[in-house]
N, C-alpha and C positions, 0 to 999 in steps of 0.2 A: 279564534279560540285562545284563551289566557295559559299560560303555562299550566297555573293550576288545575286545571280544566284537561287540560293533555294528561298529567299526572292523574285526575280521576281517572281518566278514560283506560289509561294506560294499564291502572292498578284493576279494574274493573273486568277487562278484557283479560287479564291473566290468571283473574278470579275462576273463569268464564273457562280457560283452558285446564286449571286447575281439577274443577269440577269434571271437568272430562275426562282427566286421566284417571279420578278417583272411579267413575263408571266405567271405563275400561277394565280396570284394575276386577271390578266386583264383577261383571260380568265372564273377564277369564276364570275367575276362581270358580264361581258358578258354574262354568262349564267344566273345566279341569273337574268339580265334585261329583259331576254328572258323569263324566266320561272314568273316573275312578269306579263310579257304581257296577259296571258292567251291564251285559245282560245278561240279567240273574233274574229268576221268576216268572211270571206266566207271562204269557204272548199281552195280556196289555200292560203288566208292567215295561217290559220293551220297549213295546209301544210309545209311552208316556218318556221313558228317557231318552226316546231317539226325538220326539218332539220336545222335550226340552232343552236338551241340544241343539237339534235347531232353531230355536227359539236364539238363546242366546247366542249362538253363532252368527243369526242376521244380526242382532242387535248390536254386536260388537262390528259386523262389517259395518252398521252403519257410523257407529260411535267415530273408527278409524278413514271414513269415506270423508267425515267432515272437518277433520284435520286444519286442514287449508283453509283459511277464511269462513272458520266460525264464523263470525257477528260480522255481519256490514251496516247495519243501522242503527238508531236511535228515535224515538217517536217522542220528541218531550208533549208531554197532551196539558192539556190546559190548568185540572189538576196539581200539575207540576211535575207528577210522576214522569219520569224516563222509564219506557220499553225498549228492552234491549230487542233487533230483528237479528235471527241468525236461521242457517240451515237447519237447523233443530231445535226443539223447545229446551231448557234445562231446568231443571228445581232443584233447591237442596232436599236433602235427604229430610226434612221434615216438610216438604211438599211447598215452598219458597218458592214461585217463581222468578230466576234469572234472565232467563230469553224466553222467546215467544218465536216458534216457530214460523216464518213467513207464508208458509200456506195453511195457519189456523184460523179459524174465522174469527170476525172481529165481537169484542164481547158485548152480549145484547146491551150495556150499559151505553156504549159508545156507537151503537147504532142508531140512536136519535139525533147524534148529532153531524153536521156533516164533516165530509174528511178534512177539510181546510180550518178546522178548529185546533189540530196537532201542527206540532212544526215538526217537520221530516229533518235529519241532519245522519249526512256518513259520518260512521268511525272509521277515522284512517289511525293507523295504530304500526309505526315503525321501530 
């Protein structure tokens, strides 16, 4: 890998973390508005904001589970396109995807052709 290539990868994966802390960030808040609401109003309003409190409370445990070793892969596919693989999927906030979950399935596009058509490569990222 060329220097400039490490500097991609480099700038790319902290993008990658970036985006993380922004989704942490929006889901405390989301929760902190929920948990400011009380429980005020009928048994299914309760309801509704004790699950969506937990709602976002899984979501932010997961957000801070994956901390560690976001991204381990890249899938450059024939295309040319780079897939980032990491423990969870990411998008920008206009629905962008950044990583691609390792246990999503593969997109009906790239299921006609075989897997030996991508070239697999780690990001090591120091």
């Amino acid at each position: 890998m060329h220097d400039a290539d490490l500097i991609h990868e480099r700038e790319y994966v902290a993008g990658l973390y970036s985006r993380l802390d922004e989704l942490r960030e929006e889901k405390r808040q989301q929760l902190a508005q929920v948990r400011r609401a009380g429980a005020v109003g009928t048994m299914q309003n309760v309801s509704e904001r004790d699950a969506f409190a937990a709602l976002y409370e899984d979501r932010l445990a997961q957000l801070d589970a994956v901390d560690d070793r976001l991204v381990f892969g890249r899938l450059d596919l024939d295309s040319g396109e780079a897939q980032y693989i990491g423990r969870i999927g990411l998008s920008t906030a206009d629905l962008q995807r950044l990583m691609v979950d390792w246990r999503a399935p593969k997109p009906a596009t790239s299921t006609r052709r075989p897997l030996s058509t991508g070239r697999a490569s780690a990001v090591v990222v120091t």
